[in-house]
ZAMI-594563 format. One line per field, with one value per atom (N, C-alpha, C, O): residue number from 1; z negated, x, y; residue in one letter. Coordinates in steps of 0.05 Angstrom, whole numbers, padded with zeros to 5 digits. Example, Ala and Ser with C-alpha at 12.3 -4.5 7.8 and 13.67 -1.06 7.14 Angstrom:
2
resi <- 1,1,1,1,2,2,2,2
up <- -00156,-00156,-00156,-00169,-00142,-00143,-00157,-00161
east <- 00264,00246,00264,00285,00257,00273,00258,00268
north <- -00114,-00090,-00066,-00066,-00045,-00021,00001,00023
resn <- A,A,A,A,S,S,S,S
//
This chain:
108
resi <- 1,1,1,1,2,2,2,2,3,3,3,3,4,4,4,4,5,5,5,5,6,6,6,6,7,7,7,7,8,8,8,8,9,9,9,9,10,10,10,10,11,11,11,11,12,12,12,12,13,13,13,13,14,14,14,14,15,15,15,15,16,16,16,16,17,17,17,17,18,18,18,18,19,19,19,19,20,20,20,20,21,21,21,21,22,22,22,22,23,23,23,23,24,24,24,24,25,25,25,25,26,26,26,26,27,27,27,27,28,28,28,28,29,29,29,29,30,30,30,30,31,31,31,31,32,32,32,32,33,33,33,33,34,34,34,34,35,35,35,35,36,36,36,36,37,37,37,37,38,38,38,38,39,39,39,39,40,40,40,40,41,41,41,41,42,42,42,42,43,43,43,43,44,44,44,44,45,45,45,45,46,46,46,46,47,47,47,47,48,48,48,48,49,49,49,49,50,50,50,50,51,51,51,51,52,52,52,52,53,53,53,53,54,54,54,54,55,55,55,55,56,56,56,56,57,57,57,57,58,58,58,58,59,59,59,59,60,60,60,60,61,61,61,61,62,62,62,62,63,63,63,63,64,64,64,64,65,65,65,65,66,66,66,66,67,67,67,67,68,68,68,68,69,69,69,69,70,70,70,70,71,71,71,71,72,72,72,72,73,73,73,73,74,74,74,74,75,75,75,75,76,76,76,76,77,77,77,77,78,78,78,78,79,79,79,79,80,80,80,80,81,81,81,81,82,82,82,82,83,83,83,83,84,84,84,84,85,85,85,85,86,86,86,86,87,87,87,87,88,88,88,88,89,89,89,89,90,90,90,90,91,91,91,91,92,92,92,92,93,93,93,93,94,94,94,94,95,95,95,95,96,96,96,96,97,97,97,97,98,98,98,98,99,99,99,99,100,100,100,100,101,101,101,101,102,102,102,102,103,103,103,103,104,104,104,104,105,105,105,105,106,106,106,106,107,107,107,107,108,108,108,108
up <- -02023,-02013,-02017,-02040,-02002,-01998,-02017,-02016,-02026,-02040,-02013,-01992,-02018,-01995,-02013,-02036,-02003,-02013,-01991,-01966,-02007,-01979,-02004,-02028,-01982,-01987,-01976,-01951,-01991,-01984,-01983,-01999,-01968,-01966,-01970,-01957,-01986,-01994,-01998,-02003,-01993,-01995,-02020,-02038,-02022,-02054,-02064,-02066,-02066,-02061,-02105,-02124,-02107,-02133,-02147,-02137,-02178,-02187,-02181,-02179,-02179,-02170,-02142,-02139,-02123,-02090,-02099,-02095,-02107,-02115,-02119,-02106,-02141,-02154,-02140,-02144,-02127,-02114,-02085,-02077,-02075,-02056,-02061,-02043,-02093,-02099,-02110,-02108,-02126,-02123,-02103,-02102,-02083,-02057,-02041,-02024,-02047,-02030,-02046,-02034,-02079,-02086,-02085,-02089,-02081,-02079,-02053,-02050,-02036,-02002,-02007,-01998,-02016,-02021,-02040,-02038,-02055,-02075,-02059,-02061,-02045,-02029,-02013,-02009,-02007,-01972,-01994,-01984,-02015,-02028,-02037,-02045,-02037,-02047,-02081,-02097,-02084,-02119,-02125,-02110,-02136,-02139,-02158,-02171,-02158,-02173,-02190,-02214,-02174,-02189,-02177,-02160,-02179,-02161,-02188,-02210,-02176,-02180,-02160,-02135,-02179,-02170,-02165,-02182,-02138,-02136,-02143,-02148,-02144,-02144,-02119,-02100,-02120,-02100,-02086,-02098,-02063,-02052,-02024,-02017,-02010,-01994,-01963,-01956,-01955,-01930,-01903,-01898,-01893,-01875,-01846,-01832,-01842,-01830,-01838,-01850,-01829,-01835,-01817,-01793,-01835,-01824,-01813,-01826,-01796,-01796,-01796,-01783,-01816,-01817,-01792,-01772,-01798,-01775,-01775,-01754,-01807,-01817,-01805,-01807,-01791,-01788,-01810,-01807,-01825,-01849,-01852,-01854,-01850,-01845,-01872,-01888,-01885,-01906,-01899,-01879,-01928,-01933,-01951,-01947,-01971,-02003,-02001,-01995,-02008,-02000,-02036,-02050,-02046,-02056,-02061,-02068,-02057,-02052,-02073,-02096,-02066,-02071,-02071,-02053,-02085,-02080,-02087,-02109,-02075,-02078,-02075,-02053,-02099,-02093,-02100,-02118,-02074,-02078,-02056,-02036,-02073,-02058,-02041,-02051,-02012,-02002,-01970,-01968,-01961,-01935,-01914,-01916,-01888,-01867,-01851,-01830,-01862,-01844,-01868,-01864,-01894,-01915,-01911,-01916,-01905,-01919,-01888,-01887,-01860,-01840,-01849,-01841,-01859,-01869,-01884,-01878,-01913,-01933,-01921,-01933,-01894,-01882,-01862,-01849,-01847,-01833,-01847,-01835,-01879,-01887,-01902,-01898,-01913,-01920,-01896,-01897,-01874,-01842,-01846,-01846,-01850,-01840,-01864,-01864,-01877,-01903,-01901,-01892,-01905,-01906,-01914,-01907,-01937,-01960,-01956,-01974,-01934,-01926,-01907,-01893,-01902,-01890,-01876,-01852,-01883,-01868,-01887,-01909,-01880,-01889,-01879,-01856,-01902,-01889,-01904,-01926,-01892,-01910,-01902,-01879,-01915,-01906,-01934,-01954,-01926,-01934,-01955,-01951,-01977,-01996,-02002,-02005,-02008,-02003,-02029,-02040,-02041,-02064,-02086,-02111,-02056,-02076,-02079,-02099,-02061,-02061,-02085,-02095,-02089,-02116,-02141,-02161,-02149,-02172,-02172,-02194,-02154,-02161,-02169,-02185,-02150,-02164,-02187,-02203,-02196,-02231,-02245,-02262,-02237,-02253,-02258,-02278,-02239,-02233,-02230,-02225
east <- 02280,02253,02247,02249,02240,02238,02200,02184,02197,02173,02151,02155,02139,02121,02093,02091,02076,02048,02020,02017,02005,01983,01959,01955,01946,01923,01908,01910,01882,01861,01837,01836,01822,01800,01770,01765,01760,01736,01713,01713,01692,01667,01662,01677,01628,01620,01615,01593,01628,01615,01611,01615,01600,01596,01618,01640,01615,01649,01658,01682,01645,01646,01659,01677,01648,01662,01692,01714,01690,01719,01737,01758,01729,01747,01751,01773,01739,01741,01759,01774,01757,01779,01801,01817,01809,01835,01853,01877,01824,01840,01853,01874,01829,01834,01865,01879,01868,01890,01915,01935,01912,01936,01946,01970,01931,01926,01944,01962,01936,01944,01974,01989,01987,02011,02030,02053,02014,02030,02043,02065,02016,02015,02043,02061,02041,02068,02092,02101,02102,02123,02124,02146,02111,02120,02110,02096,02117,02107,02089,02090,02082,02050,02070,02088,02063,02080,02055,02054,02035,02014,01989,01996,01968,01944,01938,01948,01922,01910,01888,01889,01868,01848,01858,01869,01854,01853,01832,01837,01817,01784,01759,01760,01749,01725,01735,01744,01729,01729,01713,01703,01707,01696,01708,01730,01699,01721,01719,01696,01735,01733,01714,01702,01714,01695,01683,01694,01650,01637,01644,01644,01650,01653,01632,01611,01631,01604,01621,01641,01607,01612,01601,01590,01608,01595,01572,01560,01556,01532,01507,01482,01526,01515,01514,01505,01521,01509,01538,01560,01536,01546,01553,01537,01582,01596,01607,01619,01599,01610,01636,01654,01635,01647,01662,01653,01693,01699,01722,01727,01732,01732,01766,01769,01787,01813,01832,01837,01835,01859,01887,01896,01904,01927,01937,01927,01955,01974,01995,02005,02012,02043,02053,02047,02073,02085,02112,02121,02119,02146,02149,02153,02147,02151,02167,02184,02164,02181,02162,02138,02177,02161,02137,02125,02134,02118,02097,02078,02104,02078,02066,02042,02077,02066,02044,02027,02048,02037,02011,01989,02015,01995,01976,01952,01989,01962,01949,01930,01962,01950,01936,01927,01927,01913,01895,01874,01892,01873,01861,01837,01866,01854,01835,01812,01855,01827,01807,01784,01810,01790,01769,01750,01772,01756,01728,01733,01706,01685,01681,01667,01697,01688,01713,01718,01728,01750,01742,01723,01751,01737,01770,01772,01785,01809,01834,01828,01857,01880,01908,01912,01930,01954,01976,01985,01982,02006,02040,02045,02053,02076,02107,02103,02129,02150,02155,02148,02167,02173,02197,02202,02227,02245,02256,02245,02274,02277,02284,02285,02289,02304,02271,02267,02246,02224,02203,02183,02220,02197,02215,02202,02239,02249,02237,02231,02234,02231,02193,02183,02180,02150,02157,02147,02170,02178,02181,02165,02202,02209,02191,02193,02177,02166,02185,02175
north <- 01925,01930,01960,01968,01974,02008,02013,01995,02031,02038,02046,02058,02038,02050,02062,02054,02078,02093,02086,02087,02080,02079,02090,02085,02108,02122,02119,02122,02110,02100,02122,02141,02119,02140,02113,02093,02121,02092,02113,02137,02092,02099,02105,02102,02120,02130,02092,02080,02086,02061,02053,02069,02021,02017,02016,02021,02009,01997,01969,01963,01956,01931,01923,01906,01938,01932,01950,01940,01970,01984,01966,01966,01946,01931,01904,01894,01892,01880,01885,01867,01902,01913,01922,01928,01924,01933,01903,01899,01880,01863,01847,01835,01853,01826,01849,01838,01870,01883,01875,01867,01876,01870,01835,01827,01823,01790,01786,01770,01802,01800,01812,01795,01829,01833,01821,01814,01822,01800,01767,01755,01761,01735,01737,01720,01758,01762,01776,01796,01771,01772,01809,01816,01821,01843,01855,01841,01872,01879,01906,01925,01907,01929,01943,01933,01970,01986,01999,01997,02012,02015,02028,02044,02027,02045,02072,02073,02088,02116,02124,02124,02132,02149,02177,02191,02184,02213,02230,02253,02223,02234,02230,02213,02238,02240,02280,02300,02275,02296,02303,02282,02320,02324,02318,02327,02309,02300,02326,02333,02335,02359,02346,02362,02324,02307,02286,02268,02285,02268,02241,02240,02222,02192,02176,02180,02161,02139,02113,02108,02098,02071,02055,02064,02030,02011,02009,02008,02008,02011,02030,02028,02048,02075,02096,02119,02088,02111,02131,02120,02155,02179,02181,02172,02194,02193,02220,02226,02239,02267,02271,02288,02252,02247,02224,02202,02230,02203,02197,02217,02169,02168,02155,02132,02171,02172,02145,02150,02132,02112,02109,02094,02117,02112,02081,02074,02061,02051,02049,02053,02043,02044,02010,01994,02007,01977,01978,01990,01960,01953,01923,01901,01929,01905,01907,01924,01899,01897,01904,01898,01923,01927,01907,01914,01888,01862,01872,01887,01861,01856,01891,01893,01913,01938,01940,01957,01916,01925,01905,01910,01891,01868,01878,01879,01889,01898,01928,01937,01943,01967,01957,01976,01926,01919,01910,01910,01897,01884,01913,01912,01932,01954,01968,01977,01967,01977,01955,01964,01935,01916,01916,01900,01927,01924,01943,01966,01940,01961,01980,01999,01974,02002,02020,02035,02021,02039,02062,02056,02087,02103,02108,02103,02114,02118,02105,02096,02103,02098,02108,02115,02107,02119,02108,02116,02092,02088,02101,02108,02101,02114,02102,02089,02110,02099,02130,02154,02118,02142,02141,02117,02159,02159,02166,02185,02154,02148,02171,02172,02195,02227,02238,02252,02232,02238,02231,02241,02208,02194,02199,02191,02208,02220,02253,02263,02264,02291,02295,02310,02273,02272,02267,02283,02251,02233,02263,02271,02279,02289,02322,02336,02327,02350,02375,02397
resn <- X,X,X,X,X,X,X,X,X,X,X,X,X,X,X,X,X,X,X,X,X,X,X,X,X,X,X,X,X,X,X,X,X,X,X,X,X,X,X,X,X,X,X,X,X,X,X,X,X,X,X,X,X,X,X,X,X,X,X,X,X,X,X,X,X,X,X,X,X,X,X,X,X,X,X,X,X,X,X,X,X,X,X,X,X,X,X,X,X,X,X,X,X,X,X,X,X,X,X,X,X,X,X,X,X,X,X,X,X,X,X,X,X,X,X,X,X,X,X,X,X,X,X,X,X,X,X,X,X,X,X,X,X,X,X,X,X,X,X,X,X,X,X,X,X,X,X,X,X,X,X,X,X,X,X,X,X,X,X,X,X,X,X,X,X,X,X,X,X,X,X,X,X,X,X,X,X,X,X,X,X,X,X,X,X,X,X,X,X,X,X,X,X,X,X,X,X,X,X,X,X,X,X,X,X,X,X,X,X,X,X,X,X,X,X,X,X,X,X,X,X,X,X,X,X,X,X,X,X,X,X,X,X,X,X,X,X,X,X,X,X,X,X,X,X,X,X,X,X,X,X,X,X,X,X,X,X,X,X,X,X,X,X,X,X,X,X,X,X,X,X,X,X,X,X,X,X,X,X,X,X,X,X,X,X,X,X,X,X,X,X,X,X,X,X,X,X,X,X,X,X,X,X,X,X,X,X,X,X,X,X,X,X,X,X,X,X,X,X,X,X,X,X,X,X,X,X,X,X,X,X,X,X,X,X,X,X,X,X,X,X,X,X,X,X,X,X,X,X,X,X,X,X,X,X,X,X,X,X,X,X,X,X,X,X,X,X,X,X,X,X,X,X,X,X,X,X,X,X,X,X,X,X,X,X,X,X,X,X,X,X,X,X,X,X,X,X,X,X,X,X,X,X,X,X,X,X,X,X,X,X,X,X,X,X,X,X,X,X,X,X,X,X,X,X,X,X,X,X,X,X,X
//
């Protein structure tokens, strides 16, 4: 199963909806056979464009997510459709990480 990364772009949102969207994402992957390697806060940062939710409400600050997991091309298209579908998401990206790529982050 290849490592994959998905970065999340989330609202200023509470700690509560945070946590709740990181469990219901890892629940959804876990479910479709793959393994959580681990999440990280990137920080809050300023976004080079302002977002509008469905809500309407216009988002400057957004509040960066990384996950890392190992699962197969079907589950990594699964937990990156249930992350769009989610509210408190402002953008997403997931992508495949290549194994000489994630030793040299390891190693600095």
């Amino acid at each position: 199963m290849p490592l994959y990364e998905m970065v999340m772009v989330c609202r200023m949102a509470e700690q509560q909806s945070m946590s709740l969207l990181l469990t219901q994402l890892s629940k959804t992957i876990l479910a479709e056979g793959g393994v959580i390697r681990g999440f990280t806060n990137l920080g809050d940062r300023v976004l080079t464009r302002n977002r509008t939710t469905e809500d309407g409400v216009h988002h400057g600050v957004g509040r960066f997510m990384q996950v890392q997991f190992y699962s197969s091309p079907s589950t990594k298209n699964v937990a990156e459709g249930f992350a769009r579908a989610s509210p408190e998401t402002l953008r997403v990206f997931a992508l495949k990480i290549k194994e000489d790529d994630y030793f040299r982050r390891i190693m600095g």
